[in-house]
N, C-alpha and C positions, 0 to 999 in steps of 0.2 A: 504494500500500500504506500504509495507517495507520502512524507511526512507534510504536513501544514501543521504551519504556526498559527496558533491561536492570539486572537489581538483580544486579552485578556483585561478587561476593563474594573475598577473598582465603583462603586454606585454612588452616585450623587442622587439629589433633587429631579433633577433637568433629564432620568432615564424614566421617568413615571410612563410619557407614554409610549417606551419602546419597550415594559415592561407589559402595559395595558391591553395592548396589540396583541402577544403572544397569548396571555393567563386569558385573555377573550377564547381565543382559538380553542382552547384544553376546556376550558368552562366544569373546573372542577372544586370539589365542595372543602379541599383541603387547607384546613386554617395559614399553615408556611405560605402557601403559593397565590400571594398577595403582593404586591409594590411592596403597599404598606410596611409589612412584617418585613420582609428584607431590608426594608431601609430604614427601619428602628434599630434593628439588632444587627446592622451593619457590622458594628467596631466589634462588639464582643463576639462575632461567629467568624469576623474576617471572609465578610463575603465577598465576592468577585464575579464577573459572566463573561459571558462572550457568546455571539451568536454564529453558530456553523450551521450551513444548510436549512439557514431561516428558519431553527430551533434555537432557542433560548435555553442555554446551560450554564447553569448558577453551581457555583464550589462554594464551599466554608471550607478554609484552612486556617485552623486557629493555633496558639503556638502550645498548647498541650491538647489533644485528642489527636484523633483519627483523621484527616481529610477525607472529604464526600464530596458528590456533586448527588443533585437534585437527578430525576429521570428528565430529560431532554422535555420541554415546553414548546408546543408549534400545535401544527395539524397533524393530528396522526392515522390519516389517511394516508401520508407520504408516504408508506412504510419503508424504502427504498432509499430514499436518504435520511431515515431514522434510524437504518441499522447501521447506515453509513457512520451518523454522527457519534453513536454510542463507540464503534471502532477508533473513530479519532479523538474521543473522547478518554477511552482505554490509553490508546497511546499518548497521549500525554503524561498522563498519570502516570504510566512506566517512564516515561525520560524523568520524571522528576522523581522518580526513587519510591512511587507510593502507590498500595494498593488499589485500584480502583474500585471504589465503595459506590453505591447510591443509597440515599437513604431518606424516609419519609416517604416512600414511593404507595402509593395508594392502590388498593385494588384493582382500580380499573387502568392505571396503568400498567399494573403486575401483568393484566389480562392482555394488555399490547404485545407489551413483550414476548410474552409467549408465542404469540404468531409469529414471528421473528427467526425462528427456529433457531435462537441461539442457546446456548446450553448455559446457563448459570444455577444458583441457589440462594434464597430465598428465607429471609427470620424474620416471624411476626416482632413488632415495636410496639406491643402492649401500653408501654410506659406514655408513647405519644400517639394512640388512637385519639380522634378528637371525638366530642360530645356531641349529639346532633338533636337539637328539639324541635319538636311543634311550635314552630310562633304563636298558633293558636290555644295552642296548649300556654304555653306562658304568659302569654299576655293575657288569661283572663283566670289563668290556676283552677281553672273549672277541671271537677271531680275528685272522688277521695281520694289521690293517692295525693294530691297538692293542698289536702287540706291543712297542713301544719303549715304551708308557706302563705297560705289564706289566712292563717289567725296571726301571722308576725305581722302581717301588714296592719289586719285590723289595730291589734294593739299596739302598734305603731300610730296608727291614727285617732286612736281615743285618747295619747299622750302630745300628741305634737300638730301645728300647723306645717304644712310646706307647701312649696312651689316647684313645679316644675320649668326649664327654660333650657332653651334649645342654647345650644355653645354657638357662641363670636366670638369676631377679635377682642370683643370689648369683655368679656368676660374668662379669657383664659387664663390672667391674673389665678383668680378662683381656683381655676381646676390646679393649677402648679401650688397653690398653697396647700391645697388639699392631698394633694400629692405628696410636699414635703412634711408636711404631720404624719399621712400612713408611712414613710421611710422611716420618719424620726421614735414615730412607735415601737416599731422594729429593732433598732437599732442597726438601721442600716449599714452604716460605716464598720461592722464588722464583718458582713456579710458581702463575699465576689458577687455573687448574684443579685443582689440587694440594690447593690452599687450599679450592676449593669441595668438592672429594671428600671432602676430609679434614671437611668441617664439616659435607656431607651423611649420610656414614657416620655421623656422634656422633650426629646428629636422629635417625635410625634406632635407635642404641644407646639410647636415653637414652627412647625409646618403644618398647622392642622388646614388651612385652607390651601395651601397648594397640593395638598394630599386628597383634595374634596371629599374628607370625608363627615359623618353624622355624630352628634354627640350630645350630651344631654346634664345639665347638673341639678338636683335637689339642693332647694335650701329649706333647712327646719327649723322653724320660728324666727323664718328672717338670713339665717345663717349659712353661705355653703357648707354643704357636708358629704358632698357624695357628685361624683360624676362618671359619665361613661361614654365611650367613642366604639364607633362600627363603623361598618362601609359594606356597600354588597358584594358579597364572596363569585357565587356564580348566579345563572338564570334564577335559580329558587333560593337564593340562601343569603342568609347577612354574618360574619363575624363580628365575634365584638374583641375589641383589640385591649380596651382596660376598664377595669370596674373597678372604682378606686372607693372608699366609704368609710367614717368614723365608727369601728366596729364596737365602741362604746353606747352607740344607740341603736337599741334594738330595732329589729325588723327594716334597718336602711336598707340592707345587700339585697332582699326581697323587693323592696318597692320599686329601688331604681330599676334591676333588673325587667319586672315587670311593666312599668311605666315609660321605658324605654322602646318595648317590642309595642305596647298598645299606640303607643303616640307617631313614632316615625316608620314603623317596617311591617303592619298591619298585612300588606299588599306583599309579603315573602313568605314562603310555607317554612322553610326551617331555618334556624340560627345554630351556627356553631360556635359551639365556648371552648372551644381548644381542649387539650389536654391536661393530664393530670399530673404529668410529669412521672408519673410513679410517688406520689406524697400520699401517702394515707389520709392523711385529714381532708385534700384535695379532692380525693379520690368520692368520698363519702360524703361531700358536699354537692359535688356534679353525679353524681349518682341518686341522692335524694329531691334530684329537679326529675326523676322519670323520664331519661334519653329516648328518644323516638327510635333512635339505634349510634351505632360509632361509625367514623371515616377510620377502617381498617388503614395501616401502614405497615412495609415493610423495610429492613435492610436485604438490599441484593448485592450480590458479587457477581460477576461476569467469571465464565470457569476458564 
C-alpha cells in the first residue's frame, strides 16, 4: 500500500463545521461523537483529526494511557474507501510505534465493520455504555417506576420558589459561579479529573454561543443554583453535556433535569446522559431514571 501522510490537525473553535458535516453523515446517538465533546475535552484527551477519504478520524493521545482513534466518521455506504481509510489508519499507528486501538465504537458501527470482511476483535466498554431515555418519559416522570423522582420535585416545590430561564451571554456569569461552588465543594484542586471537568465545562461556557448550543438555569428564591447545557445528538436525540446543581437542596438535580427536556426538547424522542464511567454511585443514579435502553460501545483491534 502507498504510504500517505496524514495532515494531522489539533481542534480549535473554527472546525465546528467541518466536524458538523461529517457527525450529520453517521447520524449516530453516541454521546463522544459530538463537536461539542471533542472540543471541551480537547487538552485532557489530546485530541487531534484529520480527514482521509472524506472520513473524519479523530485520535486521543494522551501522555499516560493507550492511544485510540475513534471508528472513521463519513458515509458509510463508501464501504470501499472505508476499509481503505481504517488500513491507513493502521498504518500510521504502526510508524509511530502504537497499537492500533479504536474505541467507543458503537454497535452499529461494530455492524459496519463486519461487512468489511476484515478480521479483528472486539470488548464490550460497559464502563462507557451511554444512558438512553424517553424524553417523554422524563419530562413528565409519568408512572410508578418515576414516582420517587415525582415526590423530590414536589417537595422541592412546597419549600422553594424558582425560575426557570433559558442561558445568554448575559447570564453565563451565573452558570460559571455555579460551577465554581460545585468544584469548590468537591475539592476540586485535588482531584486530575476535577481539575479537567472543571476547565472542560469553562471551554464550553466561554463558547457556548459559537457552539449553538441549549441550556437552561434554575434560580431558587431569586438565586442561581442549578444549570444545564445540551445540543441535539442525532435525528431523534439531545445530549446533555453538564448538569451542574447545589446538591444541598433537595430535589434540584430532579427538576432541572426535568424542566429542561419539558421546556426546550419536547419535539426529541430520546436524551442521552452519557455514561457512568464505571462509578457506582453514578451508576445507581442513571439507573434509577428507568433507561429506555444503552448506546452499547466497544474497544476493537484490527488482527
Amino acid at each position: 500500500m502507498q504510504t500517505i501522510t496524514l495532515k494531522i490537525s489539533e481542534i480549535t473553535i473554527d472546525d465546528k463545521q467541518i466536524f458538523d458535516r461529517y457527525l450529520r453523515l453517521s447520524d449516530l446517538r453516541v454521546s463522544e461523537l459530538n463537536f461539542t465533546n471533542f472540543f471541551m475535552w480537547r487538552d485532557y484527551y489530546k485530541i487531534s483529526y484529520s480527514v482521509v477519504n472524506d472520513f473524519l478520524c479523530i485520535m486521543s493521545v494522551m501522555e499516560s494511557g493507550v492511544p485510540f482513534c475513534f471508528f472513521p466518521i463519513g458515509d458509510y455506504k463508501r464501504i470501499d474507501e472505508l476499509k481503505c481509510t481504517l488500513y491507513i489508519m493502521r498504518e500510521h499507528f504502526a510508524e509511530m510505534g502504537w497499537n492500533f486501538v479504536m474505541k467507543r465504537v458503537s454497535t452499529q458501527q461494530l455492524s459496519i465493520l463486519e461487512t468489511l470482511g476484515l478480521c479483528f476483535k472486539s470488548g464490550e466498554d460497559r464502563d462507557n455504555f451511554d444512558y438512553l431515555y424517553s424524553v417523554g418519559s422524563l419530562s413528565t416522570l409519568a408512572g410508578k417506576k418515576l414516582d420517587g423522582k415525582r415526590n423530590h420535585i414536589n417537595k422541592f416545590k412546597k419549600l422553594y420558589s424558582f425560575e426557570y430561564e433559558k442561558i445568554t451571554a448575559s447570564n453565563i456569569p451565573d452558570c460559571k459561579d455555579i460551577l465554581e461552588k460545585w468544584c469548590i465543594q468537591r475539592n476540586y484542586t485535588e482531584s486530575d479529573s476535577l481539575i479537567a471537568e472543571r476547565k472542560a465545562n469553562l471551554d464550553l461556557l466561554e463558547n457556548y454561543e459559537s457552539l449553538e448550543l441549549e441550556g437552561a438555569i434554575i434560580k431558587v428564591d431569586g438565586v442561581p443554583q442549578a444549570f444545564t447545557i445540551g445540543e441535539q445528538l442525532s435525528s431523534d436525540t439531545v445530549v446533555i453535556h453538564i448538569e451542574k446543581a447545589n446538591a444541598e437542596i433537595h430535589g434540584l438535580y430532579p427538576l432541572i433535569n426535568q424542566q429542561f427536556l419539558a421546556n426546550q426538547w419536547s419535539h426529541m424522542e430520546y436524551v442521552n446522559r452519557e455514561q457512568d464511567l464505571g462509578l457506582e454511585g453514578l451508576r445507581k443514579a442513571k439507573l434509577s431514571y428507568n433507561p429506555a435502553s444503552f448506546v452499547e460501545k466497544y474497544t476493537v483491534e484490527l488482527c
